[in-house]
C-alpha positions as CSV (number, residue, x, y, z in Angstrom):
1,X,2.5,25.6,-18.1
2,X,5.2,26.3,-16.0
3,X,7.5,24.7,-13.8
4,X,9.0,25.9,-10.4
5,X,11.9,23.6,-8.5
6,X,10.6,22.2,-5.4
7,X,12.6,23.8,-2.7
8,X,13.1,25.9,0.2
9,X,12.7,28.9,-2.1
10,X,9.8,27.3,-3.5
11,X,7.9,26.9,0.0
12,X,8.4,30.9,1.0
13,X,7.4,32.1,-2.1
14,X,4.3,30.3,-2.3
15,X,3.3,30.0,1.3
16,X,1.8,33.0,1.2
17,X,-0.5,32.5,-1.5
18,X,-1.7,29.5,0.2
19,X,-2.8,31.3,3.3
20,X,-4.9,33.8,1.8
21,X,-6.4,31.4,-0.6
22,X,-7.3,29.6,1.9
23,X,-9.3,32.5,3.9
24,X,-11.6,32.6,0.9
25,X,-11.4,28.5,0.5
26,X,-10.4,26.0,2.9
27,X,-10.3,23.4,0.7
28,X,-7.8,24.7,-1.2
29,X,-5.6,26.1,2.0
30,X,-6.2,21.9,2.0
31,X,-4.5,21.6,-1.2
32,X,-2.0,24.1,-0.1
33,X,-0.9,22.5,2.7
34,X,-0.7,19.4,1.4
35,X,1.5,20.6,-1.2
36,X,4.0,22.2,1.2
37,X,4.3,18.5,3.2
38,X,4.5,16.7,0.5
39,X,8.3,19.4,-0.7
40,X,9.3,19.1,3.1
41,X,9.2,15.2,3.5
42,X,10.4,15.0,0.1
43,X,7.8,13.1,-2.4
44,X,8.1,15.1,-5.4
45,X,10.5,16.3,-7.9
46,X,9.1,19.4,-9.9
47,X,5.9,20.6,-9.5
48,X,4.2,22.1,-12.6
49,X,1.7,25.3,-12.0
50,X,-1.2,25.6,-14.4
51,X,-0.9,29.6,-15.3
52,X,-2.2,31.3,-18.1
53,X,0.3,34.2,-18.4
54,X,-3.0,36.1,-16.6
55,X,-4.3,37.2,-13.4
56,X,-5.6,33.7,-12.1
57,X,-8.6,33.8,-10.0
58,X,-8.6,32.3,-7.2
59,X,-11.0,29.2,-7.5
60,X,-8.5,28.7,-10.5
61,X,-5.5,27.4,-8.2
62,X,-4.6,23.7,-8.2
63,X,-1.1,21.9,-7.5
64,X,-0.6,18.9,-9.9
65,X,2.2,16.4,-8.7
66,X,4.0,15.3,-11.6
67,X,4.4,11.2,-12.0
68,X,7.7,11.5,-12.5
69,X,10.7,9.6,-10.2
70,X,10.2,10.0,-6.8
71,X,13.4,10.7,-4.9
72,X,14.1,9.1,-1.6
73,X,14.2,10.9,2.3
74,X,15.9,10.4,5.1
75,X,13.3,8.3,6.8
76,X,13.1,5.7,3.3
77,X,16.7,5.4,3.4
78,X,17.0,4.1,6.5
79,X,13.9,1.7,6.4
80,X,15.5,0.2,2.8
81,X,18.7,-0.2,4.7
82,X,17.5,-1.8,7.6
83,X,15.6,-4.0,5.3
84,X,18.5,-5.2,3.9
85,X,20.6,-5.7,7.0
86,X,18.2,-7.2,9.4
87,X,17.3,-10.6,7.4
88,X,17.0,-14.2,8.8
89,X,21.0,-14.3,10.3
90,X,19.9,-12.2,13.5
91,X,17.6,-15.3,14.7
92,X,20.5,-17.7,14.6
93,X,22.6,-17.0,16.9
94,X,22.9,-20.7,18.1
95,X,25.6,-20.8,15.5
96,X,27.7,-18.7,16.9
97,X,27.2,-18.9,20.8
98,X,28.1,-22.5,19.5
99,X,31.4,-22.0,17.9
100,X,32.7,-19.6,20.4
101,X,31.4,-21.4,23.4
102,X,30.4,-17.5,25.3
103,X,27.7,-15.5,25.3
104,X,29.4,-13.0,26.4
105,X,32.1,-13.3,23.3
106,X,29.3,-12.9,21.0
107,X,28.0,-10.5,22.6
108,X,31.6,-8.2,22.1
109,X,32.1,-9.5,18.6
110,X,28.4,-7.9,17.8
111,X,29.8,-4.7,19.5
112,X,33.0,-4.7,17.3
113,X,30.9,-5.9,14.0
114,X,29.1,-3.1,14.7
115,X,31.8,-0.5,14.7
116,X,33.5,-1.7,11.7
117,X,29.8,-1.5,10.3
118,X,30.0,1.9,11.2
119,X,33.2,2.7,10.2
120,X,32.7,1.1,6.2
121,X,29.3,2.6,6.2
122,X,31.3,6.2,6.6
123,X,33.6,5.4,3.7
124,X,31.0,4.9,2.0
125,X,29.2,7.5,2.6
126,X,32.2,9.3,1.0
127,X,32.0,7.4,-2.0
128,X,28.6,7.8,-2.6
129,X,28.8,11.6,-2.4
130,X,31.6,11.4,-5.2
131,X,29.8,9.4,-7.5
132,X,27.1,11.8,-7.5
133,X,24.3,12.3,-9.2
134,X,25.1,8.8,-10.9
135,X,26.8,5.7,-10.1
136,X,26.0,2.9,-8.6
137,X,27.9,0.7,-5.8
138,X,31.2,-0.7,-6.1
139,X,31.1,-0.9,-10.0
140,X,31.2,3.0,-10.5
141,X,33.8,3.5,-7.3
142,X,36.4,0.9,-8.6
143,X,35.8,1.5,-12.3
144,X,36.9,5.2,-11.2
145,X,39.7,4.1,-9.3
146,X,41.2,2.0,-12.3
147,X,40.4,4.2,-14.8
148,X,40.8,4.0,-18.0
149,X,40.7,0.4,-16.7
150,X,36.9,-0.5,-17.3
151,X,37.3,-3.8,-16.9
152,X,38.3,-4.5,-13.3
153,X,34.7,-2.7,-12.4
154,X,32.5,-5.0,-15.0
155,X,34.3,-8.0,-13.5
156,X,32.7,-7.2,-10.1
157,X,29.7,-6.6,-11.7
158,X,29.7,-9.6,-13.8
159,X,30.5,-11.5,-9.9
160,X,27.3,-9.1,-8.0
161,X,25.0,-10.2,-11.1
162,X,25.2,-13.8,-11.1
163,X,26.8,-14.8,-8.0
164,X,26.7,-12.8,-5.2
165,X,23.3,-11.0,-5.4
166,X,21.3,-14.2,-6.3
167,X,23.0,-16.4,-3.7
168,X,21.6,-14.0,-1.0
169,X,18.3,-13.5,-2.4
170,X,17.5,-17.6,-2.5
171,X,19.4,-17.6,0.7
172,X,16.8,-15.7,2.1
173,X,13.9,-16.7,0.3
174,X,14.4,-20.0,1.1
175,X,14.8,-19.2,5.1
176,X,12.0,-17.9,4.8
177,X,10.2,-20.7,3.1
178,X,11.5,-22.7,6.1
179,X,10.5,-21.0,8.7
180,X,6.8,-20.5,7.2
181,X,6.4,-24.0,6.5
182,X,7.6,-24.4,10.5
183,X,4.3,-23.1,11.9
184,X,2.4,-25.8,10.0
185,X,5.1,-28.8,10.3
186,X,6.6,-28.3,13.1
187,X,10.2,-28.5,11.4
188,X,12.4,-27.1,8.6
189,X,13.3,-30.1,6.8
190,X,14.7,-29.4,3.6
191,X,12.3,-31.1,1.2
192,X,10.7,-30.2,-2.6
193,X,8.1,-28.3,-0.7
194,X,10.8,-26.0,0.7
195,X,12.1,-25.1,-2.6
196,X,8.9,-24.6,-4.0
197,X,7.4,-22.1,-1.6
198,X,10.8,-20.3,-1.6
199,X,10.1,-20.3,-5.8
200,X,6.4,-18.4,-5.0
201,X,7.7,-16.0,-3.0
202,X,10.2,-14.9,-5.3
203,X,7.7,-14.7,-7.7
204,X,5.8,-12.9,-5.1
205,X,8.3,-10.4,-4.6
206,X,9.0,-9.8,-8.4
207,X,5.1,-9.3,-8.9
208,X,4.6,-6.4,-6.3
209,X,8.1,-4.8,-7.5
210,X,6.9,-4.9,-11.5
211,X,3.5,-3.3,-10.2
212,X,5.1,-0.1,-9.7
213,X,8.0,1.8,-7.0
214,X,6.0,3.4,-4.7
215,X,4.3,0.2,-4.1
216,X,7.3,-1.9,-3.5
217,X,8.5,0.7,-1.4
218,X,5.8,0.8,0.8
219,X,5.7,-2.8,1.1
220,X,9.7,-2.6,1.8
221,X,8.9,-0.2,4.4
222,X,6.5,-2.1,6.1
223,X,8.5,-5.0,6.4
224,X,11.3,-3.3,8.0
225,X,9.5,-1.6,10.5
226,X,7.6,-4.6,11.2
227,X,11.4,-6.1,11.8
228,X,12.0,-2.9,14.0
229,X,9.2,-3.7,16.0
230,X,9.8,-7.7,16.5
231,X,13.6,-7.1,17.8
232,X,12.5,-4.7,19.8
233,X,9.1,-6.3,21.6
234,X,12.4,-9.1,22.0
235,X,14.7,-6.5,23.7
236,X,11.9,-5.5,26.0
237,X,10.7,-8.7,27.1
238,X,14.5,-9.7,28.1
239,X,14.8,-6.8,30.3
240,X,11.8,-7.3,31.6
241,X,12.8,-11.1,32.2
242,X,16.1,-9.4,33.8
243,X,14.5,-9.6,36.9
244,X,13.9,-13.2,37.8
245,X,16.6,-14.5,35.0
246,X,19.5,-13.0,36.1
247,X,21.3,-16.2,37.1
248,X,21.5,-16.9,33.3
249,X,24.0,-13.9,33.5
250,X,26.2,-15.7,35.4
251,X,30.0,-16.4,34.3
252,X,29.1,-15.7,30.7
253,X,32.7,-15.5,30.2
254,X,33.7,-18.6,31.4
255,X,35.5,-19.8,28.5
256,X,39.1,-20.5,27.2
257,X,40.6,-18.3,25.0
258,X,40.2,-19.5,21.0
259,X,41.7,-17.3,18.9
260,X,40.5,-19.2,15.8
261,X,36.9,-19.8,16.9
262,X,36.2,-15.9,17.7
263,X,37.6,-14.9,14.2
264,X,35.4,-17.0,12.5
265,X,32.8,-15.7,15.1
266,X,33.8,-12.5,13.6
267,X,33.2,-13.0,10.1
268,X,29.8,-14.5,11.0
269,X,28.8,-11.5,12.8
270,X,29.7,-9.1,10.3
271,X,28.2,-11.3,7.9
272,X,24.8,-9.9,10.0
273,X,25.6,-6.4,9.6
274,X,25.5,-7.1,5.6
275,X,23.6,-4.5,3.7
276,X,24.8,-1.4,5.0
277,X,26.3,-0.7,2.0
278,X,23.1,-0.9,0.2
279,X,22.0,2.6,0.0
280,X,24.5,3.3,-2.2
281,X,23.0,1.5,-5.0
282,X,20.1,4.0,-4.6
283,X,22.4,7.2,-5.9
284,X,19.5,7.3,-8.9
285,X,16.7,7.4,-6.5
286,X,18.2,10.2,-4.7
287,X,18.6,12.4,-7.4
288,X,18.0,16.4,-6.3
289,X,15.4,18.2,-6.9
290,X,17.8,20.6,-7.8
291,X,21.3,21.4,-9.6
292,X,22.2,21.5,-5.5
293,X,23.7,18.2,-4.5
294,X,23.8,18.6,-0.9
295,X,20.4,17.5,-0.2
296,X,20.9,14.1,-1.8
297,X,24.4,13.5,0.3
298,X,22.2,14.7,3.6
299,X,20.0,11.8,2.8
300,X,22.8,9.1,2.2
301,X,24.7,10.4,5.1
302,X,22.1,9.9,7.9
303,X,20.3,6.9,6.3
304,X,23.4,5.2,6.2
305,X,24.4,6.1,9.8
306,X,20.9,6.0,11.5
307,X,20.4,2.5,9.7
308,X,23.6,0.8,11.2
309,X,23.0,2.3,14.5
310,X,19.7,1.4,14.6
311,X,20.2,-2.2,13.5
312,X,23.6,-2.1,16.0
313,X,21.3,-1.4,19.0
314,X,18.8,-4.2,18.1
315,X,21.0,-6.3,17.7
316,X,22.9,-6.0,20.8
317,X,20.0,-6.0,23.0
318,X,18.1,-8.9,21.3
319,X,21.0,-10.9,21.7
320,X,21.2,-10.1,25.4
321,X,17.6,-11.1,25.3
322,X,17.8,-14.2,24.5
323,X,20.8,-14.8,27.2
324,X,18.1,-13.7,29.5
325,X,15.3,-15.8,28.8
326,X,16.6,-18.8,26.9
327,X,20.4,-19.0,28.4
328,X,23.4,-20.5,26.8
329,X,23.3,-24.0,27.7
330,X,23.3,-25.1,23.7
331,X,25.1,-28.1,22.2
332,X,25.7,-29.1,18.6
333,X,22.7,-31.5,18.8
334,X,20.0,-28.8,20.0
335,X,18.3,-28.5,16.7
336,X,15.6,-26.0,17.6
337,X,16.5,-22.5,17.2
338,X,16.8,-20.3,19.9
339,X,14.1,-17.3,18.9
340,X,11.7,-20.5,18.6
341,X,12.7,-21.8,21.8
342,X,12.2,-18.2,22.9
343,X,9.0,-18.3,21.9
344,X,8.0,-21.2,23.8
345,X,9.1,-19.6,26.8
346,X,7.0,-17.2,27.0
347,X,3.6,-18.5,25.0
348,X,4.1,-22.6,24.7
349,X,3.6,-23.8,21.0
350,X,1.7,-20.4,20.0
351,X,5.0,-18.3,20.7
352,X,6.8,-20.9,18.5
353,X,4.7,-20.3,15.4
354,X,4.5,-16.9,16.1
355,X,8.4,-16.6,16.4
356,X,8.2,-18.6,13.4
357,X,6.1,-16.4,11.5
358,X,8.5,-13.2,12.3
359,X,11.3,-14.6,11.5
360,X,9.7,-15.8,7.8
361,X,8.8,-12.0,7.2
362,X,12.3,-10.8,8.5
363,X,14.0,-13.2,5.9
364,X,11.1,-12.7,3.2
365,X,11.9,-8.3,3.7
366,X,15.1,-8.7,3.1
367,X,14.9,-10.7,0.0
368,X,12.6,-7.9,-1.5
369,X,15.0,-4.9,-0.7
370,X,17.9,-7.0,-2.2
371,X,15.8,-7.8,-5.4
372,X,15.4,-3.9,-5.5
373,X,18.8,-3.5,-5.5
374,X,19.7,-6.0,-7.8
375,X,17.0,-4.3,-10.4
376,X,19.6,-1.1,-10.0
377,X,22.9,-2.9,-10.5
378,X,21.4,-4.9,-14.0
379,X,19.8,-1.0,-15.0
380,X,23.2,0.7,-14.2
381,X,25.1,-2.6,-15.9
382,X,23.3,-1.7,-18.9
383,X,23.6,2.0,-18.7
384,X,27.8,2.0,-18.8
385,X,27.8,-0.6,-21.4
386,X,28.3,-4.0,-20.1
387,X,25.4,-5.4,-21.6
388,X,25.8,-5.6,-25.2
389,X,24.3,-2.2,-26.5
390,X,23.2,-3.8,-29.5
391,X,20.6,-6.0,-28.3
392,X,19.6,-3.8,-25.6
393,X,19.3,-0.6,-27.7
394,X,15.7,-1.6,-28.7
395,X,14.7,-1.5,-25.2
396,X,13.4,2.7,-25.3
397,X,10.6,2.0,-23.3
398,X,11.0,2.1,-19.3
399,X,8.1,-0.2,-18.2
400,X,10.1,-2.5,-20.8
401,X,13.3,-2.7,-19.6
402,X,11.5,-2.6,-16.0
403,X,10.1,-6.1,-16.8
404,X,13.5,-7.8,-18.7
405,X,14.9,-6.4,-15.1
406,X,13.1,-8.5,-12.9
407,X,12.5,-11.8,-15.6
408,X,16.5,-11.6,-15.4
409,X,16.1,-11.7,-11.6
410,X,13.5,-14.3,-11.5
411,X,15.9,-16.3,-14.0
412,X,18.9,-16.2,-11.9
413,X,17.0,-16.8,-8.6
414,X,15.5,-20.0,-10.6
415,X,18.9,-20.9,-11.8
416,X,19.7,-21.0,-7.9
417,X,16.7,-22.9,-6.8
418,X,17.8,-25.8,-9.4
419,X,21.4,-26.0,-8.1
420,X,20.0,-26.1,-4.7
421,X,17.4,-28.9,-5.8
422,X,20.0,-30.7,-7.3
423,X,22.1,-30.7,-4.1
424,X,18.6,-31.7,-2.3
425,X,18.5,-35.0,-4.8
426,X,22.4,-35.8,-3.9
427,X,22.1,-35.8,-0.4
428,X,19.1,-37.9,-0.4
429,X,20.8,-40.5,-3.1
430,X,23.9,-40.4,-0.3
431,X,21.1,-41.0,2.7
432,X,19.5,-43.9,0.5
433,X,22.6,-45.4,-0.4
434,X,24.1,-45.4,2.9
């Protein structure tokens, strides 16, 4: 047995071999090809080569893929990322058209957002390409900048592990509960129903992750390009719309100048850009193939660019869509969202629940690629020492610590759900006493 690094090198040297082989069989020229796709779109990490140390016959030659850890490409770095930028936020843009009183505002605020998103997305990029081939995310960059400091980085990690991370996971989980329960209720009320449903699909989500990574990426994957494919059947029905809607276009400026209302527009909007950074937490997946690092930081470089450009485009141009077809006469007491009223527009009641439905998996995807994350920041946590090596140094097995992981996750996210359920009782005591 012996092993040959799956590269460039790899391909010309072997390429060859497959050819003729495959004059004589074309199943294995099969085999051969197969094996050269799989290097170029980047599935494998070293391929072992069953050789005897003889003349191998021909009807002797098979490629075995190892099972070890896949590394990411290009195209599954920018389908996590968009997965974790494009959540439920996009679809609410009644909250901000309201606080800024313009459509047009919002529509420059998304613009801006979406250089800034650009711009921290390239510093991170840089980052990222330091830390390599291990760190992960903001702990390893500002333990690095403080050093010998340590502690400044575990107190952001200590902050991303029980506050920040789970508060966006139930955040979404529970939009999406919502907004599932919509197509059968015909409201989002927030009731014990809600929270349960948000509860299964977190459970959901931890299942299919647990199962194995190549299944929770595909499933990642699928979400985001089903999100892809939703903004964009949006974008094309507003231009098409354009055409008989175009007095909804009219004096979308025409509004006075708040300077206090379009900087909390801004936060809000950059708030929907969140998760650009999240490919970074990914520096493990990406590890080379091999001791060349410039493959990996090719991969972090255009995932993280393509995926905030992407996302920027989508956003823009769904948000002109729904100045097109819905128009911007909102008030503070319109209490169905504009992408359902978008909807109903164009298909009656069907076009709501279907709405609804898309928005539920939009919200539901980008729980799962922030659970995925937030399995990498608790690993990496562990790895540098913040959790007590003593009671995790027990933990040798993989598929072990790969289940604590995500019983962690499910026991934060739980942790959530009660605060949340316990705000659900208060405000109904308040309603009842009142």
């Amino acid at each position: 047995m012996w092993r040959v690094t799956a590269t460039s090198k790899l391909i010309r040297t072997n390429a060859l071999q497959i050819i003729i082989i495959g004059i004589c069989r074309p199943k294995n020229l099969e085999k051969g090809l197969t094996f050269i796709f799989t290097v170029i779109t980047n599935e494998i990490d070293e391929i072992p080569i069953k050789s005897d140390n003889r003349t191998r016959p021909i009807d002797n030659y098979n490629v075995t893929i190892t099972n070890r850890k896949k590394a990411f490409g290009i195209l599954y770095g920018i389908g996590y990322n968009i997965n974790c930028i494009i959540g439920a936020d996009i679809f609410k843009p009644e909250n901000i058209w309201i606080l800024v009183q313009s459509p047009g505002v919002v529509l420059v605020l998304y613009a801006v957002c979406g250089i800034i998103s650009f711009l921290g997305s390239s510093v991170y990029i840089e980052l990222g390409i330091i830390s390599l081939p291990n760190g992960v995310g903001e702990q390893k960059y500002i333990t690095d900048a403080f050093y010998p400091k340590r502690n400044v980085g575990h107190v952001f990690s200590f902050v991303a592990v029980f506050v920040i991370f789970p508060g966006i996971i139930v955040t979404e989980s529970y939009t999406s509960a919502q907004h599932l329960l919509y197509c059968f209720r015909g409201n989002s009320s927030d009731d014990l129903i809600t929270v349960a449903v948000s509860i299964t699909l977190l459970f959901i989500i931890m299942l299919y992750q647990m199962i194995s990574n190549r299944v929770s990426n595909y499933i990642n994957h699928a979400l985001a390009l089903i999100k892809i494919i939703t903004l964009l059947f949006i974008s094309v029905v507003g231009l098409i719309k354009l055409g008989t809607n175009h007095n909804n276009w009219n004096n979308i400026f025409n509004t006075s100048f708040n300077f206090g209302a379009y900087g909390s527009g801004l936060m809000k909007v950059l708030f929907t850009y969140e998760g650009w950074n999240n490919i970074n937490y990914l520096i493990g997946e990406l590890a080379s193939r091999s001791d060349d690092l410039e493959y990996p930081s090719i991969i972090l470089k255009y995932s993280s660019f393509l995926s905030v450009s992407i996302s920027f485009l989508l956003y823009f141009l769904t948000n002109a869509a729904f100045i097109t077809v819905v128009g911007y006469n909102i008030n503070d007491n319109e209490s169905t969202p504009i992408p359902i009223r978008f909807g109903k527009e164009l298909f009656n009641e069907t076009g709501e629940k279907l709405m609804s439905i898309l928005i539920a998996i939009s919200a539901f995807g980008c729980a799962s690629a922030m659970m995925f994350t937030y399995s990498r920041i608790i690993n990496y946590a562990i790895a540098t020492g913040f959790m007590p090596i003593r009671i995790f140094s027990w933990l040798v097995s993989y598929s072990i610590k790969y289940l604590l992981y995500h019983i962690a996750i499910l026991w934060h996210d739980l942790s959530w759900h009660k605060r949340i359920m316990l705000i659900y009782f208060k405000k109904k005591i308040k309603e009842h006493g009142s």
